[in-house]
PyMOL CGO cylinders between C-alpha atoms (Angstrom):
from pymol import cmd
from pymol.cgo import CYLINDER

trace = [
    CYLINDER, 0.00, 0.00, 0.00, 1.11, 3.70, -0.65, 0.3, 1, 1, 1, 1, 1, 1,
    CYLINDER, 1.11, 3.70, -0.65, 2.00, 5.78, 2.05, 0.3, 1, 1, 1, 1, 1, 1,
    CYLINDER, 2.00, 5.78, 2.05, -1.09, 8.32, 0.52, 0.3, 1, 1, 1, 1, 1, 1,
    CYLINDER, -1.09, 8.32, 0.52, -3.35, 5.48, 0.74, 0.3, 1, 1, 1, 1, 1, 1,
    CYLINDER, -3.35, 5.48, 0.74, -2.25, 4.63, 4.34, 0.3, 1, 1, 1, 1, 1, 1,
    CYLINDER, -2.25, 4.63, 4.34, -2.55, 8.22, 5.83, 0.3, 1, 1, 1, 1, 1, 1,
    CYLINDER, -2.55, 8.22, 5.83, -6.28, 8.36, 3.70, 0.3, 1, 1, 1, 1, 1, 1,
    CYLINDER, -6.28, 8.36, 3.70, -7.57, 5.17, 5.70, 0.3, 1, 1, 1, 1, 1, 1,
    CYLINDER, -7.57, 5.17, 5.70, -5.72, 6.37, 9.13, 0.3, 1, 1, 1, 1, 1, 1,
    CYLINDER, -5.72, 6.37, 9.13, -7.50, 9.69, 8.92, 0.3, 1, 1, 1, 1, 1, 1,
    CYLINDER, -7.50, 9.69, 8.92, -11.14, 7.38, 8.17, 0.3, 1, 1, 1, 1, 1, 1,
    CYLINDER, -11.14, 7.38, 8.17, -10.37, 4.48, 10.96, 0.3, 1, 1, 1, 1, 1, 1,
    CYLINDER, -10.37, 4.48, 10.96, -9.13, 7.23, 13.35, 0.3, 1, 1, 1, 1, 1, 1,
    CYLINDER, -9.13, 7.23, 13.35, -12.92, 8.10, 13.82, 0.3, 1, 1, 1, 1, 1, 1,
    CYLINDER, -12.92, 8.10, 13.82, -14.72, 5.82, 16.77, 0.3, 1, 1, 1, 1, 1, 1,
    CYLINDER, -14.72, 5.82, 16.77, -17.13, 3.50, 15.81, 0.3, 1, 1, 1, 1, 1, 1,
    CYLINDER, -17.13, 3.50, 15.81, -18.05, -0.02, 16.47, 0.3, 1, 1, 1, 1, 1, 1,
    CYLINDER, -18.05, -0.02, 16.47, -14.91, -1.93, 14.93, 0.3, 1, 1, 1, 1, 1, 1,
    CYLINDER, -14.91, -1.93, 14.93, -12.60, 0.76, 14.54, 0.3, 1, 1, 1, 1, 1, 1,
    CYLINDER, -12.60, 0.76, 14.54, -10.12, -0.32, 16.23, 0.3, 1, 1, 1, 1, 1, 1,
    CYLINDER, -10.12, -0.32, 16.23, -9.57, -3.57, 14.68, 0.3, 1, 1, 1, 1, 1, 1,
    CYLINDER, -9.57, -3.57, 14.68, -9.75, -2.42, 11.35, 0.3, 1, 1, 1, 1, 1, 1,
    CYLINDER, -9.75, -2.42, 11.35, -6.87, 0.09, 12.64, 0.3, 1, 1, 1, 1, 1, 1,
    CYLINDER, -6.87, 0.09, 12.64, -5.15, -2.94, 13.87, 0.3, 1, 1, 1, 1, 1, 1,
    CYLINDER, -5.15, -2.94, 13.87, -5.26, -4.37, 10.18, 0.3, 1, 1, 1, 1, 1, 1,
    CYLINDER, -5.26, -4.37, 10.18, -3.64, -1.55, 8.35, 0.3, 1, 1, 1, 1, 1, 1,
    CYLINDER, -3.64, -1.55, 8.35, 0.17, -3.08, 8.65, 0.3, 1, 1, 1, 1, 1, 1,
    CYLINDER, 0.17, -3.08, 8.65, -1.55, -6.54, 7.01, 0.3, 1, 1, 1, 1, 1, 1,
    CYLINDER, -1.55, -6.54, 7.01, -3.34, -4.62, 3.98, 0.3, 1, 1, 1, 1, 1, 1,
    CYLINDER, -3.34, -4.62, 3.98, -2.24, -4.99, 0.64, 0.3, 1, 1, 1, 1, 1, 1,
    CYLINDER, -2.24, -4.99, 0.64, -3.75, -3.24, -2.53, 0.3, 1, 1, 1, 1, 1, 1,
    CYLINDER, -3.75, -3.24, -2.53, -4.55, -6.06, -4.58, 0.3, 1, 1, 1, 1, 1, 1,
    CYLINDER, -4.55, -6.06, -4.58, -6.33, -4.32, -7.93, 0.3, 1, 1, 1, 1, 1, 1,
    CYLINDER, -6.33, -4.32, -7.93, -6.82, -0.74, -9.27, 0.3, 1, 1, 1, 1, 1, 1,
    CYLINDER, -6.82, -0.74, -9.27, -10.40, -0.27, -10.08, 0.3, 1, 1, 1, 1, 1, 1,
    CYLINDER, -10.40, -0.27, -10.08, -9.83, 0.98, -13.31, 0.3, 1, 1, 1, 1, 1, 1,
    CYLINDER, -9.83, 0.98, -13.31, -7.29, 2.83, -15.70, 0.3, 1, 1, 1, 1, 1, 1,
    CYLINDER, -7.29, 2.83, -15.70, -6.12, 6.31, -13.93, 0.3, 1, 1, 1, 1, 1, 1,
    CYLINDER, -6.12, 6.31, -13.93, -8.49, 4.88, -11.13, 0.3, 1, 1, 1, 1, 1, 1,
    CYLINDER, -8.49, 4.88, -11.13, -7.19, 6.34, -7.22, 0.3, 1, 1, 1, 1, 1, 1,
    CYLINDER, -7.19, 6.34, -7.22, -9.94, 3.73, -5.77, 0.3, 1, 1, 1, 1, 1, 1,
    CYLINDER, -9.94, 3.73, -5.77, -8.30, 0.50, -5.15, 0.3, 1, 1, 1, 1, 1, 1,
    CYLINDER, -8.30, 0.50, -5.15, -9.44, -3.46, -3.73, 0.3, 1, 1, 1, 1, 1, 1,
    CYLINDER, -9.44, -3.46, -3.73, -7.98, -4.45, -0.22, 0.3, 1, 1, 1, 1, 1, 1,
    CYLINDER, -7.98, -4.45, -0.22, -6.77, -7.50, 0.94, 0.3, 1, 1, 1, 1, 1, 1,
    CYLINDER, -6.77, -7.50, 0.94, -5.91, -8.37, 4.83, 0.3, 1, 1, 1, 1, 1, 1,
    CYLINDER, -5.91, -8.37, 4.83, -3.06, -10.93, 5.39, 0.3, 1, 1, 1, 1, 1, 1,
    CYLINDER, -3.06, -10.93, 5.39, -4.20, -13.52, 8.38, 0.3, 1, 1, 1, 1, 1, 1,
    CYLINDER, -4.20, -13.52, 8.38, -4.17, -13.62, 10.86, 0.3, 1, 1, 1, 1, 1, 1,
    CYLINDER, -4.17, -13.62, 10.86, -5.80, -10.48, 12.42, 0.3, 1, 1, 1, 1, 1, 1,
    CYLINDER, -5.80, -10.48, 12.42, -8.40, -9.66, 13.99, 0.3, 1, 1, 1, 1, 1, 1,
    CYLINDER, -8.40, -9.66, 13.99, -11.14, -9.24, 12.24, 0.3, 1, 1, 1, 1, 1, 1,
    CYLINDER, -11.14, -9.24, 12.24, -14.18, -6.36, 12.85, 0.3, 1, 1, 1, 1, 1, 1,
    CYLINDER, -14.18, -6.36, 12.85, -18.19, -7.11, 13.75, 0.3, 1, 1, 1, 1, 1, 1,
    CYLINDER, -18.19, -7.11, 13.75, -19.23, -3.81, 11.58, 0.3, 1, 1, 1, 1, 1, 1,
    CYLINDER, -19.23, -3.81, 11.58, -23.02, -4.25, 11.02, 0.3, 1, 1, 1, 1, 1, 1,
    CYLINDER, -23.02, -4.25, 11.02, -22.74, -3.23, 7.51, 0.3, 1, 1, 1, 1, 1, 1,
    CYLINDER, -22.74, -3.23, 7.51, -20.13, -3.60, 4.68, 0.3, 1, 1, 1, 1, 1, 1,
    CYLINDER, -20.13, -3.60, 4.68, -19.35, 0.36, 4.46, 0.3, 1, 1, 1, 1, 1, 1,
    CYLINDER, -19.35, 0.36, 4.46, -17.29, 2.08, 7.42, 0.3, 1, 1, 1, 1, 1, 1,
    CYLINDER, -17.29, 2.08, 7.42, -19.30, 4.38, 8.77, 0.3, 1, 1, 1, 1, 1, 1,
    CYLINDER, -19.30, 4.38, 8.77, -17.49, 7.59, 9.15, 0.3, 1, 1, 1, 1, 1, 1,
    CYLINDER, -17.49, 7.59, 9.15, -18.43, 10.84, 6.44, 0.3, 1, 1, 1, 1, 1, 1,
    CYLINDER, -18.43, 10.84, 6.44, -15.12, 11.34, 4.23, 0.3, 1, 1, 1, 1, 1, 1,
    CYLINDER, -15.12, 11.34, 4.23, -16.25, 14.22, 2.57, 0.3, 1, 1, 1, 1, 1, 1,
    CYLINDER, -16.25, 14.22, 2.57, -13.51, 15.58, 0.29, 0.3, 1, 1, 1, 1, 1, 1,
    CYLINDER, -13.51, 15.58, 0.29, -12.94, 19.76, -0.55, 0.3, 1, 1, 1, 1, 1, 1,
    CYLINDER, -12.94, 19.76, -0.55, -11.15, 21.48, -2.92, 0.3, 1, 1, 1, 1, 1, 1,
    CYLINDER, -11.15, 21.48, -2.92, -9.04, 24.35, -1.12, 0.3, 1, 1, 1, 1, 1, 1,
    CYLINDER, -9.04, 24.35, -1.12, -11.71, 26.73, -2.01, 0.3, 1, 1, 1, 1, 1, 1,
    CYLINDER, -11.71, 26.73, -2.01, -14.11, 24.79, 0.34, 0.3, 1, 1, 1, 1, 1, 1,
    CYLINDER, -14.11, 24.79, 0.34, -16.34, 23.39, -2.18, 0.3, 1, 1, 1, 1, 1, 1,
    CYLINDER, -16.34, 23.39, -2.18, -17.90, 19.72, -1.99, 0.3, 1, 1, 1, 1, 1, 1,
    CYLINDER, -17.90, 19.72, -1.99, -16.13, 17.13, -4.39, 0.3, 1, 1, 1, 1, 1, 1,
    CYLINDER, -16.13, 17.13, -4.39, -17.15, 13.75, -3.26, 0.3, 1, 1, 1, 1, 1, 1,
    CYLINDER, -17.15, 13.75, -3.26, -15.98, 11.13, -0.83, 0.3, 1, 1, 1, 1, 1, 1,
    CYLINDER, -15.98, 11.13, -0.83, -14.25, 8.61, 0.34, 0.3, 1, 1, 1, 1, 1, 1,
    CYLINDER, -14.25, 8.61, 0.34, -15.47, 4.96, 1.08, 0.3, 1, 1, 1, 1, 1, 1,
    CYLINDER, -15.47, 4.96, 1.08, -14.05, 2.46, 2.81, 0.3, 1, 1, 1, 1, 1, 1,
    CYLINDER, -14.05, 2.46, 2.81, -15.47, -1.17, 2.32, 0.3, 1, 1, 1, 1, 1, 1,
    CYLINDER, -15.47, -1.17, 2.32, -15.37, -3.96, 4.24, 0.3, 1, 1, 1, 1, 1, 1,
    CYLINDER, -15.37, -3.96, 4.24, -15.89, -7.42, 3.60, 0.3, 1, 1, 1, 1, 1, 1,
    CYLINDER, -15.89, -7.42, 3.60, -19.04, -8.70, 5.25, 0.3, 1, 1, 1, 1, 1, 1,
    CYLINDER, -19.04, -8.70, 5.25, -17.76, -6.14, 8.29, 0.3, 1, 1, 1, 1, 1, 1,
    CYLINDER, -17.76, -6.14, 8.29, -14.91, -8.01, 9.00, 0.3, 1, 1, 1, 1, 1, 1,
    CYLINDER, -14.91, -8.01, 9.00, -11.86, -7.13, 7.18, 0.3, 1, 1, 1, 1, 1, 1,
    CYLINDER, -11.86, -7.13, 7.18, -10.89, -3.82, 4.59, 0.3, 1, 1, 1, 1, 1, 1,
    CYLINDER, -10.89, -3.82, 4.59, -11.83, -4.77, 1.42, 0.3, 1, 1, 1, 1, 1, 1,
    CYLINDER, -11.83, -4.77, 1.42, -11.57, -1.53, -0.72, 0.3, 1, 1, 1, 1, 1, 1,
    CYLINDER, -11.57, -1.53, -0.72, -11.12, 2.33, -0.69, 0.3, 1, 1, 1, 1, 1, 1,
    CYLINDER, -11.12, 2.33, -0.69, -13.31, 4.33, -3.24, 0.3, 1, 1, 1, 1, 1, 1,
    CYLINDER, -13.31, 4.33, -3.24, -12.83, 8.03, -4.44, 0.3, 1, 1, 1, 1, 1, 1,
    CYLINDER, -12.83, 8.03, -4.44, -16.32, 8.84, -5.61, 0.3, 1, 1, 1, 1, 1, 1,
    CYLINDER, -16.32, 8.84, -5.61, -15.91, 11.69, -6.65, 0.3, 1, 1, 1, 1, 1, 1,
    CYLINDER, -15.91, 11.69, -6.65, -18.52, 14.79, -8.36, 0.3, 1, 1, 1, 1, 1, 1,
    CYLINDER, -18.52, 14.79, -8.36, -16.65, 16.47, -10.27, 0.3, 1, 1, 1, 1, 1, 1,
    CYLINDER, -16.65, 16.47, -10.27, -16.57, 16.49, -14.08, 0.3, 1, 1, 1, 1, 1, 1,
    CYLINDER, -16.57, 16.49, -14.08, -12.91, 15.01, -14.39, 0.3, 1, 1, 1, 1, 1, 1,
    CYLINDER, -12.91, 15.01, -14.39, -12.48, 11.87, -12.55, 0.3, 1, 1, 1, 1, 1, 1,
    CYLINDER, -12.48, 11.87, -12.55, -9.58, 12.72, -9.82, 0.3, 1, 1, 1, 1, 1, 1,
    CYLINDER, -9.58, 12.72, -9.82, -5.84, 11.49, -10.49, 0.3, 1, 1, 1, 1, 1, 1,
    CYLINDER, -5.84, 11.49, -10.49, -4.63, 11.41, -7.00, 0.3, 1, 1, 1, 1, 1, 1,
    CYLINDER, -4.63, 11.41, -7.00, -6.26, 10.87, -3.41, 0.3, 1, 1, 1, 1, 1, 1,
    CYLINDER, -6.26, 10.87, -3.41, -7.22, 14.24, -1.20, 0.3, 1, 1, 1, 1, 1, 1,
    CYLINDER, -7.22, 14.24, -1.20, -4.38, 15.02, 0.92, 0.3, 1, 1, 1, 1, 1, 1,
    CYLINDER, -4.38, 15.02, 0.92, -4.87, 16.17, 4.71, 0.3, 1, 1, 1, 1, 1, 1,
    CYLINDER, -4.87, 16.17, 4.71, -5.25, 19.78, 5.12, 0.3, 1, 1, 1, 1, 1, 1,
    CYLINDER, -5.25, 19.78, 5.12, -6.03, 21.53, 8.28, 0.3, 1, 1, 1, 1, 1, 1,
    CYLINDER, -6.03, 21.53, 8.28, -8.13, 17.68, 9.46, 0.3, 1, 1, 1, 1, 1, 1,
    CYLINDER, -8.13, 17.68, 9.46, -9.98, 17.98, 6.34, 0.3, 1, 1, 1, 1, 1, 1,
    CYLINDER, -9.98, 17.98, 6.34, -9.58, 15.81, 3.30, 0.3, 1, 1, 1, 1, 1, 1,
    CYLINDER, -9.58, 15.81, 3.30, -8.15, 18.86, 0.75, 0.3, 1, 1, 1, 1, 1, 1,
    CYLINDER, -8.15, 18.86, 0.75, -7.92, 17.47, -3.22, 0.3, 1, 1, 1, 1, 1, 1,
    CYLINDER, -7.92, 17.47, -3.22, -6.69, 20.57, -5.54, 0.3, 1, 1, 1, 1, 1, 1,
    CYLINDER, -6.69, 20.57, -5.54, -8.92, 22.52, -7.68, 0.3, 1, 1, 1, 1, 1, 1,
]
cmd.load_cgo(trace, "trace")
């Protein structure tokens, strides 16, 4: 994994919720296994065993990664998917904009910050 990738999921699983920490606990065992697509920033997960694994009641991490352009303004978010709650399974960029975005947001100020 990237060290961008790392700090974007740190910054996400640095939020409390049910699971948290052992999805924080998996981050040194996570490997990107496929890009999603050509040019794609959004990426499949896959956690080496043994860890241990998450009881998330759903297969999205529930924490609001909105993403801003350093002008403030809205351009999307970014998931974090699990695999039946248990382990990461992916990291999407979905993103509004017109142009589909080249790089992941960057942390500015405790915000995710992509450039305009």
């Amino acid at each position: 994994m990237k060290a961008n990738e790392r700090a974007v999921l740190e910054h996400i699983l640095s939020a409390e919720f049910a699971g948290a920490s052992q999805l924080r606990g998996q981050l040194d065992r996570t490997e990107v296994i496929a890009v999603w697509g050509p040019g794609s920033v959004s990426v499949d997960l896959q956690v080496r065993e043994p860890c241990e694994h998450a009881a998330l009641p759903a297969v999205l991490v529930p924490v609001d990664a909105h993403v801003h352009n350093p002008s403030g303004a809205y351009i999307g978010e970014i998931l974090v998917w699990t695999d039946r709650g248990v382990t990461l399974a992916a990291m999407e960029f979905a993103w509004v904009t017109d142009e589909m975005p080249t790089s992941l947001p960057a942390m500015v100020n405790g915000r995710l910050s992509w450039p305009a």
